[in-house]
Structure formats: C-alpha cells, structure tokens
C-alpha positions in Angstrom: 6.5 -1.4 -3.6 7.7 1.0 -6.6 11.2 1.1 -4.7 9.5 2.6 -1.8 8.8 1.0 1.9 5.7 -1.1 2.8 3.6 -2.9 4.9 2.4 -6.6 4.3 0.3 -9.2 6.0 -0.3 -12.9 5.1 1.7 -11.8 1.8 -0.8 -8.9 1.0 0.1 -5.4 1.0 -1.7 -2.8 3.8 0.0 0.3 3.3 3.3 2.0 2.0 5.0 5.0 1.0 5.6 6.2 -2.3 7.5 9.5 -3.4 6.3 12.1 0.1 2.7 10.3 0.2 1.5 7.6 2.2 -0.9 4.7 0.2 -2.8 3.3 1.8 -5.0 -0.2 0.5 -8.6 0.0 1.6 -10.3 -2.3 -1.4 -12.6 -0.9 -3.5 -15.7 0.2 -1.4 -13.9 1.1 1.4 -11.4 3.6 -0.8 -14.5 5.0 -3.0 -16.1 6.5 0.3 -12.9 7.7 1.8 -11.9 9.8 -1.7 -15.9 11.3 -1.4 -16.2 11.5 2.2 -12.8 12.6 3.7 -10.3 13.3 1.1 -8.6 10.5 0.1 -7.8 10.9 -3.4 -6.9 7.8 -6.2 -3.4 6.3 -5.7 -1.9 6.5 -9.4 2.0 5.2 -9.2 1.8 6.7 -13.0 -0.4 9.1 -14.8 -3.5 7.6 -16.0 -2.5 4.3 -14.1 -4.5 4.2 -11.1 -4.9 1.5 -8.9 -8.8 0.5 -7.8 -8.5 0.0 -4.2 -5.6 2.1 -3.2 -5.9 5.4 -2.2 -3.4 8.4 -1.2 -3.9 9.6 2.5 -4.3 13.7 2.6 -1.0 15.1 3.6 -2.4 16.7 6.9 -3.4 13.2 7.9 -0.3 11.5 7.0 1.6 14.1 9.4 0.8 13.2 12.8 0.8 9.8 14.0 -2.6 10.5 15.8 -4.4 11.1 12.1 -2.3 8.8 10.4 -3.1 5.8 12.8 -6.6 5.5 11.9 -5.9 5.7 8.4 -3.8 2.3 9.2 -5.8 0.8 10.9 -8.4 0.6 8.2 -5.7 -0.5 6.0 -5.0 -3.3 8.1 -8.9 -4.5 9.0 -9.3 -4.4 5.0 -6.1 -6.9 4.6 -7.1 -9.2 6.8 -10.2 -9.8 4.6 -8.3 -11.0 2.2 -7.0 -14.7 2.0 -3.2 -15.1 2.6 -0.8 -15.3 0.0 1.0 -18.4 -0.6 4.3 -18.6 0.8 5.9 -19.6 -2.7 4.2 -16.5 -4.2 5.7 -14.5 -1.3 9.2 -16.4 -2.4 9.2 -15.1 -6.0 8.1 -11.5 -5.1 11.0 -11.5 -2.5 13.2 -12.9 -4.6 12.8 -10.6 -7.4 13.2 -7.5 -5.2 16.2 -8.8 -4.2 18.8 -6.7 -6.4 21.2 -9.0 -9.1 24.3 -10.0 -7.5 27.1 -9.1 -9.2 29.7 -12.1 -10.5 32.7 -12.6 -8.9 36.2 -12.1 -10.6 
C-alpha cells in the first residue's frame, strides 16, 4: 500500500509498512483502545487524512520481533472478521499496481 510492503488475507489488508513505521489494521474498536491504552497512535498516510481503523505501532514495539508479533497477531484475528474480497476485485487492485509497460520499438 502507498508504494510500501503489505500483508493481505482473503484480499483484505492486515498490516504493512509505510515510510520507518509499521501499520497495522485493527478496525475501529479494536484501534480506539490500542491508541488510549498502549500507545498506538492514528495511521495518517497524509496530514489530516487519517484512516479509521488503522493504527501506527510505537516504534519500541515495532523493533523486536517478540513486541511486534502480538501487535500482528491482532492484525490478523481482526482480518479474518472480515468477509473475503472477491477475486476480481483482488484482480483489478493487482493489476493496477502492476507498473505501465513500456511499448516496444
């Protein structure tokens, strides 16, 4: 996502990277109690964008594989809530992060 590596299951996106942060998707509830309770804060790709659901794992988590893992693991029990994505709308999004091919000459 945003040009930046990511996890997906059943066409629906768990967790990523973007710039030196992970993001990681933990739906509404579940990311309003990790911003008051442990730090989280808001994921907002731009300023004054931010994006309900998704949240930015503290740095000191996101260091060690032994903090980071639970913060994935959450982000995967919350995508598997969700119903799968359709494996045409899986196509297009593929398909459109596939760079333009340049014409032959």
């Amino acid at each position: 996502m945003f040009g930046y590596p990511a996890a997906f299951i059943h066409g629906n996106m768990v967790c990523g990277l973007f710039q030196d942060s992970v993001v990681a998707r933990l739906g509404k509830d579940g990311a309003a109690k990790v911003i008051a309770e442990e730090g989280a804060t808001q994921f907002a790709p731009m300023a004054g964008r931010s994006m309900t659901g998704y949240v930015v794992v503290p740095s000191a988590d996101a260091e060690s594989p032994t903090t980071l893992g639970p913060w994935l693991l959450k982000a995967l029990e919350y995508a598997l809530t969700l119903p799968p994505k359709s494996s045409a709308t899986s196509a297009k999004k593929v398909a459109s992060a596939k760079p333009a091919r340049q014409a032959r000459r």
